[in-house]
ZADO-1210 file (C-alpha; in nm, 4 decimals, padded with zeros to 6 digits):
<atoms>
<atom x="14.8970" y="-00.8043" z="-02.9997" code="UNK" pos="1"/>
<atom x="14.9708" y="-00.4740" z="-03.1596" code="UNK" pos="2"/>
<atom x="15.3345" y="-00.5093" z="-03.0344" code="UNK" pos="3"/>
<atom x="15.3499" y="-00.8230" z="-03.2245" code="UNK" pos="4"/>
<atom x="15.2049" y="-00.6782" z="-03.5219" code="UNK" pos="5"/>
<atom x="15.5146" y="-00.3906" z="-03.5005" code="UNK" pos="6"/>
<atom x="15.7587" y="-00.5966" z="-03.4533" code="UNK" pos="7"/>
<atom x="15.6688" y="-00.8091" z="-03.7533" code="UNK" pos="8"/>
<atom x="15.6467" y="-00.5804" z="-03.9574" code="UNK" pos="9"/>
<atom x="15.2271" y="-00.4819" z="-03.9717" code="UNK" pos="10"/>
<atom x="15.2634" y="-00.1563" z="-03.8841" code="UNK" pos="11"/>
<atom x="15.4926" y="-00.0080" z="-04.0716" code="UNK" pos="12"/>
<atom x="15.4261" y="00.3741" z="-04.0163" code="UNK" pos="13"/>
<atom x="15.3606" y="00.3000" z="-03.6712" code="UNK" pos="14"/>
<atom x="15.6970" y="00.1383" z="-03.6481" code="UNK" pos="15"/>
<atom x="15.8543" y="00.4460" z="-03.8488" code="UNK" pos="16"/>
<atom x="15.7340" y="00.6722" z="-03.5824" code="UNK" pos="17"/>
<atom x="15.8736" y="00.4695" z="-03.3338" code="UNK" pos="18"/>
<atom x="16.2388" y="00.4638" z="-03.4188" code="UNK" pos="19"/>
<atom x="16.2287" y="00.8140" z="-03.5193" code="UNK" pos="20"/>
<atom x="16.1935" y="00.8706" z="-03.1181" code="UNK" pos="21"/>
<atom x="16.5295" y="00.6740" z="-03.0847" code="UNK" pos="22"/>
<atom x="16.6943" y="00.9576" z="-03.3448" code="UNK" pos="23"/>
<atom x="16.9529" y="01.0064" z="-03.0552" code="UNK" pos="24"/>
<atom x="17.0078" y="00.6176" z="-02.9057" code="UNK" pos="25"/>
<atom x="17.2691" y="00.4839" z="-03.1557" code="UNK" pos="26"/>
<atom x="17.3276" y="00.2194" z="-02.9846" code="UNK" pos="27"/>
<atom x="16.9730" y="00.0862" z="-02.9837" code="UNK" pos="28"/>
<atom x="16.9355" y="00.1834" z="-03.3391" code="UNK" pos="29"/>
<atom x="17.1733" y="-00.0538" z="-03.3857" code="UNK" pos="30"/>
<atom x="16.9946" y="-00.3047" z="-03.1977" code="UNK" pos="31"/>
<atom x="16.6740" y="-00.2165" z="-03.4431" code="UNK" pos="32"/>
<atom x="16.8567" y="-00.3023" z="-03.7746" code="UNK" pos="33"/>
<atom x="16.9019" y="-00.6670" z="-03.6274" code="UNK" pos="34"/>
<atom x="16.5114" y="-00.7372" z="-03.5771" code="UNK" pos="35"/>
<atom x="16.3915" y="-00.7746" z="-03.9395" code="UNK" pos="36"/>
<atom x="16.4092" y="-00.6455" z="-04.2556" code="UNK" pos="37"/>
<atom x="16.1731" y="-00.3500" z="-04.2223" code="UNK" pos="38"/>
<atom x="16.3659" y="-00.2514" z="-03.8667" code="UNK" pos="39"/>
<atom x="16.6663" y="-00.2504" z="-04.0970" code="UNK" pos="40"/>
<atom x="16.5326" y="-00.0378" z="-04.3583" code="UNK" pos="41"/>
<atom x="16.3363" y="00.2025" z="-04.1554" code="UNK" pos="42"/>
<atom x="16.6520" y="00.2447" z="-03.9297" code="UNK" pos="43"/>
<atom x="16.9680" y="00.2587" z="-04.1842" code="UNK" pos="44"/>
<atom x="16.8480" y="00.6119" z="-04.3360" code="UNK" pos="45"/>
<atom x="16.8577" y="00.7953" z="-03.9230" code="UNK" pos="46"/>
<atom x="17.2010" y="00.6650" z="-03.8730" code="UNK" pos="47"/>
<atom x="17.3298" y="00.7747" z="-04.1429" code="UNK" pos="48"/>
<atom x="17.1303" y="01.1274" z="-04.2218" code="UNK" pos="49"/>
<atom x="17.4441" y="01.3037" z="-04.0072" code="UNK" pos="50"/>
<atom x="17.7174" y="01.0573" z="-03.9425" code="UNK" pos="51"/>
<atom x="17.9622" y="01.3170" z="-03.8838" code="UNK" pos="52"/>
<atom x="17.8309" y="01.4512" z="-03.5403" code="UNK" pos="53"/>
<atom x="17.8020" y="01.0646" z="-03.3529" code="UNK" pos="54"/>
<atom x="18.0163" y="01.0850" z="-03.0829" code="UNK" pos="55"/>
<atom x="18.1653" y="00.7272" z="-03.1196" code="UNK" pos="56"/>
<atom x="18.4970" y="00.8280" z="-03.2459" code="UNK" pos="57"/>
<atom x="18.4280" y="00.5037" z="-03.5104" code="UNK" pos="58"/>
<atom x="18.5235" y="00.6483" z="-03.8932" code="UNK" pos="59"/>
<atom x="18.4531" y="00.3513" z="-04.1151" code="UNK" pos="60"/>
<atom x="18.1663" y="00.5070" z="-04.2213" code="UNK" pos="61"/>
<atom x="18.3670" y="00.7065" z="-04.4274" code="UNK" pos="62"/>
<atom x="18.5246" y="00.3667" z="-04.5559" code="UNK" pos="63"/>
<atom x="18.1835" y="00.2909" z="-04.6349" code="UNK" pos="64"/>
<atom x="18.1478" y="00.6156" z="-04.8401" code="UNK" pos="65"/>
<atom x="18.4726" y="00.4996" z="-05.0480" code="UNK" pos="66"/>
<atom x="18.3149" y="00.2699" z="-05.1880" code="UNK" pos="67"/>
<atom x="18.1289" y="00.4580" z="-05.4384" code="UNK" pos="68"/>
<atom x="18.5232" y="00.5631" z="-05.5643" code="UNK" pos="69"/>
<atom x="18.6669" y="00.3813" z="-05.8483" code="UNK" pos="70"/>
<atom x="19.0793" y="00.3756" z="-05.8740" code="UNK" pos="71"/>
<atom x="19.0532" y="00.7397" z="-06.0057" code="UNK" pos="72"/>
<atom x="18.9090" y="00.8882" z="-05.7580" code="UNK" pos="73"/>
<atom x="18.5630" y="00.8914" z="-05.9910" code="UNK" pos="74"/>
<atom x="18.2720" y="00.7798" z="-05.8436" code="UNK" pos="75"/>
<atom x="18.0945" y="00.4652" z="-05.9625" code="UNK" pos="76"/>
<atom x="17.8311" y="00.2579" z="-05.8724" code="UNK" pos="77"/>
<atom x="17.8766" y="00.0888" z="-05.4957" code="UNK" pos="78"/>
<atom x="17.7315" y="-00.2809" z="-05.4468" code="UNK" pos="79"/>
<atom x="17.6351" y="-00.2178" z="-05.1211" code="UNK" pos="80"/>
<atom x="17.3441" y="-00.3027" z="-04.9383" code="UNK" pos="81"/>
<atom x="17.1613" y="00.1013" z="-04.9161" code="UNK" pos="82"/>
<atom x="17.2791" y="00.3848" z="-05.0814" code="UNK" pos="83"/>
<atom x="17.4472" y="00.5529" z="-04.7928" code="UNK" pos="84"/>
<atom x="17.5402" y="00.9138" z="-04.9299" code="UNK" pos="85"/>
<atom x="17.1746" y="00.9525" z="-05.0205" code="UNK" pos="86"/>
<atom x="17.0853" y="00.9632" z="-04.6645" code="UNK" pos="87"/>
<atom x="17.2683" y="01.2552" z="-04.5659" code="UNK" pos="88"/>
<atom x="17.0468" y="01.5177" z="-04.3734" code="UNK" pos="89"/>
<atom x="17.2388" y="01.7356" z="-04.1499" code="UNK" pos="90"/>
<atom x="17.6347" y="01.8498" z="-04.2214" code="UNK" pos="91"/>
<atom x="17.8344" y="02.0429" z="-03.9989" code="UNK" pos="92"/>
<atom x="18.1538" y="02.1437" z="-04.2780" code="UNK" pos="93"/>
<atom x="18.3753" y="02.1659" z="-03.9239" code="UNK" pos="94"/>
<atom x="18.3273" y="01.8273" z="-03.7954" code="UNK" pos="95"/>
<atom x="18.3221" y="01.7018" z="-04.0949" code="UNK" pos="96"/>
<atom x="18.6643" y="01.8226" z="-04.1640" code="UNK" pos="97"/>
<atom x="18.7789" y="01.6461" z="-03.8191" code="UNK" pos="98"/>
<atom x="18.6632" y="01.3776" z="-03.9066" code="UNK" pos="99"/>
<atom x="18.7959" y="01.3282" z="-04.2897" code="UNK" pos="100"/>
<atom x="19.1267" y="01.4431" z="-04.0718" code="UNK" pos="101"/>
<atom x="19.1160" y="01.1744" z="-03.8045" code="UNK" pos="102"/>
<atom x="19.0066" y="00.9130" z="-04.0551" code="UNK" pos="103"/>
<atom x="19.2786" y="00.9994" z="-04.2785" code="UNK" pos="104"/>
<atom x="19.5921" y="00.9706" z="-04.0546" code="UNK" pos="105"/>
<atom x="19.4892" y="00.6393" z="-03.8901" code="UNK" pos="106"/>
<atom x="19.4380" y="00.5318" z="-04.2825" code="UNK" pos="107"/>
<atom x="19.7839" y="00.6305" z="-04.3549" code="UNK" pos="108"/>
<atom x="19.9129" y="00.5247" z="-04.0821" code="UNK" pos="109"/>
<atom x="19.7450" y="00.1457" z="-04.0291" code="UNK" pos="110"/>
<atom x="19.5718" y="00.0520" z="-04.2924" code="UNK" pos="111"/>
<atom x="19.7361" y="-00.0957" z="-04.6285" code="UNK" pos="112"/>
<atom x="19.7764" y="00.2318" z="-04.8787" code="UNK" pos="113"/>
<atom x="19.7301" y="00.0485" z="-05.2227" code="UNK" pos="114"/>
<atom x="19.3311" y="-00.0065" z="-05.0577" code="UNK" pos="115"/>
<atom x="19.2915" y="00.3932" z="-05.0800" code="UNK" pos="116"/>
<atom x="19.4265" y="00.4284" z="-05.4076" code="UNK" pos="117"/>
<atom x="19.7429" y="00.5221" z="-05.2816" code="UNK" pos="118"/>
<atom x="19.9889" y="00.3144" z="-05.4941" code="UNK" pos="119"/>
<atom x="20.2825" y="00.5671" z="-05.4474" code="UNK" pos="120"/>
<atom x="20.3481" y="00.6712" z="-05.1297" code="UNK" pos="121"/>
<atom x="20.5103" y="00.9633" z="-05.2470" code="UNK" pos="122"/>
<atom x="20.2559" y="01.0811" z="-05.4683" code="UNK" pos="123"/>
<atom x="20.0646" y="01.2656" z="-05.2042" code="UNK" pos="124"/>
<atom x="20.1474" y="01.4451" z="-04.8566" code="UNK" pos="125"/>
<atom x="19.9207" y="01.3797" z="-04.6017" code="UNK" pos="126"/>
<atom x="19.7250" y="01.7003" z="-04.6189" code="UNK" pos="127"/>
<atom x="19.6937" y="01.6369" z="-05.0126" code="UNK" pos="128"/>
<atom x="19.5315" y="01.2849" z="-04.8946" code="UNK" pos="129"/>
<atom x="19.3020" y="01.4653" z="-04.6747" code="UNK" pos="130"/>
<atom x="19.2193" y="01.7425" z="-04.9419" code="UNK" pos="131"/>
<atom x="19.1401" y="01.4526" z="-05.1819" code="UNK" pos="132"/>
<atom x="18.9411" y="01.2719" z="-04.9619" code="UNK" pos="133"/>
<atom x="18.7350" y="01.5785" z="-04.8825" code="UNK" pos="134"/>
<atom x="18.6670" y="01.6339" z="-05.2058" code="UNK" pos="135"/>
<atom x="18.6020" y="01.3222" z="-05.3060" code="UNK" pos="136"/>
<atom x="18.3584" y="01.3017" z="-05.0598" code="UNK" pos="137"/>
<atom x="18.1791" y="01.5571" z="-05.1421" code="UNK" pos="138"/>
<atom x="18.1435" y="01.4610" z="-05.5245" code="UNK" pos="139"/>
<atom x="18.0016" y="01.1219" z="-05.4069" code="UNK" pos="140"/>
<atom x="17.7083" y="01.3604" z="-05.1739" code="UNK" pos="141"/>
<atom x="17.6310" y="01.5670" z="-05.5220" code="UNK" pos="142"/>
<atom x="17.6640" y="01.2843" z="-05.8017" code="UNK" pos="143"/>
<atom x="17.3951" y="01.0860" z="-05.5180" code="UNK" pos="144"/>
<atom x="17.1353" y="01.3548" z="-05.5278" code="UNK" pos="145"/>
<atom x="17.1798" y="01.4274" z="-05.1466" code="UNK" pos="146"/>
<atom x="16.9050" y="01.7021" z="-05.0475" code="UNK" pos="147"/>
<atom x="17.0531" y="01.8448" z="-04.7575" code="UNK" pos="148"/>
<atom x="16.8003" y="02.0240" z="-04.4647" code="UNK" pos="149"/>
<atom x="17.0714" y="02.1672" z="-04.2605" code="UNK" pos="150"/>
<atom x="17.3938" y="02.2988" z="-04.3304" code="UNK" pos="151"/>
<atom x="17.6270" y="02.4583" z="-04.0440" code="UNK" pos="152"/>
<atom x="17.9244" y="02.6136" z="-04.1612" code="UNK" pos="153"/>
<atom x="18.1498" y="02.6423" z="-03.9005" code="UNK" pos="154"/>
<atom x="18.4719" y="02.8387" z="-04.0539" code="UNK" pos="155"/>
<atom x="18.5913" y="02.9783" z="-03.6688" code="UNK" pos="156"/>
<atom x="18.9388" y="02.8524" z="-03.6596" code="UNK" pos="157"/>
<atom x="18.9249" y="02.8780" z="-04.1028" code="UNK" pos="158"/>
<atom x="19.2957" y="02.9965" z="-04.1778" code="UNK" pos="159"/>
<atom x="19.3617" y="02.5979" z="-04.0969" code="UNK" pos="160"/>
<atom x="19.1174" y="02.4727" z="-04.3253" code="UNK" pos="161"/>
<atom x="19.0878" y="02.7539" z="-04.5504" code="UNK" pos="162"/>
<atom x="19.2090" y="02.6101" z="-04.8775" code="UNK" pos="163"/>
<atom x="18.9438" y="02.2678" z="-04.7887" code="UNK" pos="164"/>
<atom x="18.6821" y="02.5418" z="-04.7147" code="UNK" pos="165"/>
<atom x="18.7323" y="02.7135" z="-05.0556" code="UNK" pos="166"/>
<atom x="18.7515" y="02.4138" z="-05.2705" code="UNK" pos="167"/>
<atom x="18.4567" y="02.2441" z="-05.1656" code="UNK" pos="168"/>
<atom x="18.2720" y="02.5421" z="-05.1873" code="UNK" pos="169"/>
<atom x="18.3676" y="02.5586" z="-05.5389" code="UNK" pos="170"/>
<atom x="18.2895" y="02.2018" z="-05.6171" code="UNK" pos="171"/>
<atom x="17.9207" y="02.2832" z="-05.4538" code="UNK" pos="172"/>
<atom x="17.8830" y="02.5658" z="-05.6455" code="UNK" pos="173"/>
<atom x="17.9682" y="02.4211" z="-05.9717" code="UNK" pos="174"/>
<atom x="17.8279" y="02.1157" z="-05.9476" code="UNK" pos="175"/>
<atom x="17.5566" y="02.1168" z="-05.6419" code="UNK" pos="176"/>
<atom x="17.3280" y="02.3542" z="-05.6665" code="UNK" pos="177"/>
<atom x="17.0318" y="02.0805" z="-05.5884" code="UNK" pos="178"/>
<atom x="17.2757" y="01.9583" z="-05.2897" code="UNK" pos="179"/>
<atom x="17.1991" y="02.2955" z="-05.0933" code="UNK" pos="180"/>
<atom x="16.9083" y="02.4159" z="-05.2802" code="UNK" pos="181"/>
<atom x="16.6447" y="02.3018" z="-04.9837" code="UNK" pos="182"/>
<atom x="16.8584" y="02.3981" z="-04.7343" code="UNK" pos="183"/>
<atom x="16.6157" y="02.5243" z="-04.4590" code="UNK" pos="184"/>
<atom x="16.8424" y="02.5772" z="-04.1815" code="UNK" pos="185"/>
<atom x="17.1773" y="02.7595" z="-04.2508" code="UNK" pos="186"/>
<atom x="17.4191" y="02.8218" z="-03.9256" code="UNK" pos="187"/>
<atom x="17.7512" y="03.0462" z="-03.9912" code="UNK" pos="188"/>
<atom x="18.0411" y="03.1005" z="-03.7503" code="UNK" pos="189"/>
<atom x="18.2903" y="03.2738" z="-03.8223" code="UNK" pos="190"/>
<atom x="18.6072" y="03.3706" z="-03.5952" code="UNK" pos="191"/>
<atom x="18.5709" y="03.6650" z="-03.3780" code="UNK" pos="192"/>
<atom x="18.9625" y="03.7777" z="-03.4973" code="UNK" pos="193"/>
<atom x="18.8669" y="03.7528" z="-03.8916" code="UNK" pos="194"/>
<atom x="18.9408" y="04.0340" z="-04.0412" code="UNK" pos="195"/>
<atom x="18.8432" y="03.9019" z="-04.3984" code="UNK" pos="196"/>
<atom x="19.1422" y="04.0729" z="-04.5537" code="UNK" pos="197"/>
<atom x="19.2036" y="04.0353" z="-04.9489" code="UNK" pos="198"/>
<atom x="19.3505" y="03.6221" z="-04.8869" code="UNK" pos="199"/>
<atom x="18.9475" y="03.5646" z="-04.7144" code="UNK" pos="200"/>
<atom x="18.7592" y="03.7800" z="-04.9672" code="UNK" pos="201"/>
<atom x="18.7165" y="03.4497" z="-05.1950" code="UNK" pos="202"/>
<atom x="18.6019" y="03.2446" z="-04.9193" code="UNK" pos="203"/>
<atom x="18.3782" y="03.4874" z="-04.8656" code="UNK" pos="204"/>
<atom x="18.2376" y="03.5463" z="-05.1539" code="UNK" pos="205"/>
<atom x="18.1639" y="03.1797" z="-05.2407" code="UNK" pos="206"/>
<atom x="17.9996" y="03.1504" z="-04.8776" code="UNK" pos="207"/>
<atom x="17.7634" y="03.4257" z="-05.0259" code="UNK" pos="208"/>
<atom x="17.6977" y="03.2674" z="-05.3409" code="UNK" pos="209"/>
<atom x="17.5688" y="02.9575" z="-05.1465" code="UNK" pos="210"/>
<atom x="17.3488" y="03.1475" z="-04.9238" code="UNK" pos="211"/>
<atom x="17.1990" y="03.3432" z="-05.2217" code="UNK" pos="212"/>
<atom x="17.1402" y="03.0492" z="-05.4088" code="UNK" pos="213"/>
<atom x="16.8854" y="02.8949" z="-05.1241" code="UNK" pos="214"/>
<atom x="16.5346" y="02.8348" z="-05.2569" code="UNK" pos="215"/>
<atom x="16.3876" y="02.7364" z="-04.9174" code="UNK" pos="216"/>
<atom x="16.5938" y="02.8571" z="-04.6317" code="UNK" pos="217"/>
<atom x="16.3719" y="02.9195" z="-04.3168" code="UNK" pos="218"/>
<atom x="16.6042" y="02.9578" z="-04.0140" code="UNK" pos="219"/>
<atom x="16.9020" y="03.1490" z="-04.0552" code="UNK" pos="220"/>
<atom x="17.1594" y="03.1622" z="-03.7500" code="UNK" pos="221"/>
<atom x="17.4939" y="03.3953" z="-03.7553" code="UNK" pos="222"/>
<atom x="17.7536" y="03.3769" z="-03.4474" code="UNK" pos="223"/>
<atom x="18.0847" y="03.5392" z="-03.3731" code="UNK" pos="224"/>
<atom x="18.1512" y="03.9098" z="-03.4045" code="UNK" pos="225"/>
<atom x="18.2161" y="03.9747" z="-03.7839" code="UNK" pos="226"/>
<atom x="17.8757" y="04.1892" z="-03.8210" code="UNK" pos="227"/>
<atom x="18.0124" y="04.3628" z="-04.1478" code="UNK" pos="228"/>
<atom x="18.0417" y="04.0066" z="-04.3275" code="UNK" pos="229"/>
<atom x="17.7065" y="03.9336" z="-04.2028" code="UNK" pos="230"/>
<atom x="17.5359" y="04.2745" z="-04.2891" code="UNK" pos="231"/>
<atom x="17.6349" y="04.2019" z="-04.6675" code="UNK" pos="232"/>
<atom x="17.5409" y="03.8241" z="-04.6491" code="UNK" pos="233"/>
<atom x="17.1865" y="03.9559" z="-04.5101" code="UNK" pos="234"/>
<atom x="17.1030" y="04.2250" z="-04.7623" code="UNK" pos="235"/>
<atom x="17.2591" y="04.0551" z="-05.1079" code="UNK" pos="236"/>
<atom x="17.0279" y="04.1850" z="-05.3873" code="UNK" pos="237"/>
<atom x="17.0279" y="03.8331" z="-05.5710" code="UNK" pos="238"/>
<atom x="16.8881" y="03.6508" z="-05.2050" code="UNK" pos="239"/>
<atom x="16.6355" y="03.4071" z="-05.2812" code="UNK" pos="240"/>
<atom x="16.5190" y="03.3694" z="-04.9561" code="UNK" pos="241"/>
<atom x="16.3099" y="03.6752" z="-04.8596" code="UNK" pos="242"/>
<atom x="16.0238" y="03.4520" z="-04.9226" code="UNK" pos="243"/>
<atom x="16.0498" y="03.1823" z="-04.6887" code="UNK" pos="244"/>
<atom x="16.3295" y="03.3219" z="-04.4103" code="UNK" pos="245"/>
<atom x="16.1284" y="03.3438" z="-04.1117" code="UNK" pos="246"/>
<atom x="16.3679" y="03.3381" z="-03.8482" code="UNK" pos="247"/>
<atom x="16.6855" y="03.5061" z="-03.7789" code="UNK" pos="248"/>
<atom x="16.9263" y="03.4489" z="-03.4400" code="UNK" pos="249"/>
<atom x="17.2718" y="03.6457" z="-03.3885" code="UNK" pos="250"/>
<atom x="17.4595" y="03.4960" z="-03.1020" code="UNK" pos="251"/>
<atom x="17.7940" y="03.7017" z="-02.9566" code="UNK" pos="252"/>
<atom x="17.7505" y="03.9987" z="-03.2180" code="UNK" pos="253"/>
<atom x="17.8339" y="04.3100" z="-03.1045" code="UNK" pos="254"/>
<atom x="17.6027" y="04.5825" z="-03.2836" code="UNK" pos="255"/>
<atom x="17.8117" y="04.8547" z="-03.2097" code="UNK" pos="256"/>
<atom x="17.8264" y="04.9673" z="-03.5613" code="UNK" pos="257"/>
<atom x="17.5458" y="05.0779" z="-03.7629" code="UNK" pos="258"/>
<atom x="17.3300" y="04.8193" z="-03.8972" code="UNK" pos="259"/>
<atom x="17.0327" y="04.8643" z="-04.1789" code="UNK" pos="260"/>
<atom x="16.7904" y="04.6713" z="-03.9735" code="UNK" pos="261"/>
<atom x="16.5311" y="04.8274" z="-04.1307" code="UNK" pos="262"/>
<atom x="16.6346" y="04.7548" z="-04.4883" code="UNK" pos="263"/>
<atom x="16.6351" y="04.3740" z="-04.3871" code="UNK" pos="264"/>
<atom x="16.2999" y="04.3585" z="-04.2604" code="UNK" pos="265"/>
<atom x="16.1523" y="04.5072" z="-04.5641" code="UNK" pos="266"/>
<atom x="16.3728" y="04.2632" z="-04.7472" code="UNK" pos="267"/>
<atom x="16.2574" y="03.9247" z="-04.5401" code="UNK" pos="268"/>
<atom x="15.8700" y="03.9545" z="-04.6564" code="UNK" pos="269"/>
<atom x="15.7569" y="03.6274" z="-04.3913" code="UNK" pos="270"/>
<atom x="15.9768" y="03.7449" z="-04.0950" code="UNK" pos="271"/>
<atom x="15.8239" y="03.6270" z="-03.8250" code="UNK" pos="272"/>
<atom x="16.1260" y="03.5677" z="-03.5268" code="UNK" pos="273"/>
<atom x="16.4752" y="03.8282" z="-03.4655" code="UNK" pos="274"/>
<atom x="16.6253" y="03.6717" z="-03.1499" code="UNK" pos="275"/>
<atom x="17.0185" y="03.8089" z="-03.0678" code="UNK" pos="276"/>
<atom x="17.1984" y="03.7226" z="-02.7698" code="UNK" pos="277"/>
<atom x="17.5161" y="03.9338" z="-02.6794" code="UNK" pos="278"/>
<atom x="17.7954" y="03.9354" z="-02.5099" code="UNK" pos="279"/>
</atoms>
């Protein structure tokens, strides 16, 4: 009986609770959209809260995402069925670069051009494409209102993508602040050769402005050995966080230099985990 009654529809916070167990199964979450129209709506929003990590190596989501473009690249309302970019959850900036990447050349290279607004060939390289439709993407997740909860910012090979990384962290800084304001888990990686010479100071300085401008940020994890960048990041003056960080974990930092450990723990006033793991 009280299956019946979920898969009807009865139960509807039971049957919430339920698919959020299958957060991992995309395939059967699949399956769930096709039993009703509650299945469908309870299940849309966890397949598409961080569409950039699913391992299927399937990029028409990003089609999908499109959709919300006009012929100028401006955003406008989408007839689809959910609003899609409003779902977004979780972003890893690295994989989400791969994938604009992937999605790109097989666009280019299959699909018709004129359906991507690209009526003259010759109007834009391929890595122009790419830095357009990274961009645009991102003004579709701020102009929807997405309230991100994690954020992973993955810049370890970032001399490749370094002109990507630094315009979208303008466009997020300009335009949106609510898009990482309840951020409440924040990774950075950075690579272990970065030397964050006068070219990287920019990226690094916008990468600071974001984590300063965190209203909620609980979990806080650094890796790769550029403690210097860190230490600064850490013990910015203008951090909103030293109310609600609670925990901090280093992974593969070398603390061979002198670091004001004690100035960040007065800082962090709710600190209640420091885990590091070394090399």
């Amino acid at each position: 009986m009280a299956c019946s009654k979920i898969l009807s529809g009865d139960l509807p916070e039971l049957t919430n609770d339920i698919i959020k167990y299958l957060l991992d199964d995309f395939s059967t979450l699949h399956s769930c959209i096709l039993v009703n129209r509650l299945w469908c709506r309870l299940t849309i929003p966890l397949l598409w809260e961080n569409p950039f990590s699913i391992p299927t190596k399937n990029y028409k989501f990003i089609e999908i995402y499109l959709l919300s473009l006009n012929d100028d690249f401006e955003t406008k309302p989408s007839n689809t069925l959910f609003n899609y970019p409003s779902f977004l959850k979780y972003l890893n900036i690295w994989k989400f670069m791969i994938c604009v990447e992937i999605w790109s050349r097989n666009a280019i290279r299959t699909l018709k051009p004129e359906r991507y607004f690209i009526y003259d060939t010759y109007k834009y390289s391929k890595t122009e494409f790419m830095k357009l439709i990274s961009i645009s993407l991102f003004k579709i997740f701020i102009e929807n209102e997405v309230t991100l909860h994690t954020l992973d910012i993955d810049i370890s090979d970032h001399r490749y993508y370094c002109s990507y990384f630094n315009d979208i962290f303008e466009l997020i800084l300009q335009n949106g602040t609510n898009f990482i304001h309840n951020i409440k888990n924040l990774k950075f990686c950075t690579s272990t050769h970065s030397s964050f010479d006068n070219e990287d100071m920019l990226l690094k300085n916008r990468i600071s402005q974001i984590i300063d401008t965190h209203q909620n940020l609980k979990i806080i994890l650094l890796c790769h050995n550029y403690l210097p960048l860190y230490q600064s990041l850490l013990l910015s003056k203008n951090s909103n966080c030293s109310n609600t960080l609670n925990t901090i974990m280093f992974y593969h930092i070398n603390f061979g230099s002198i670091f004001n450990i004690d100035i960040l723990f007065e800082q962090l006033n709710v600190l209640e985990s420091f885990y590091s793991k070394n090399y």
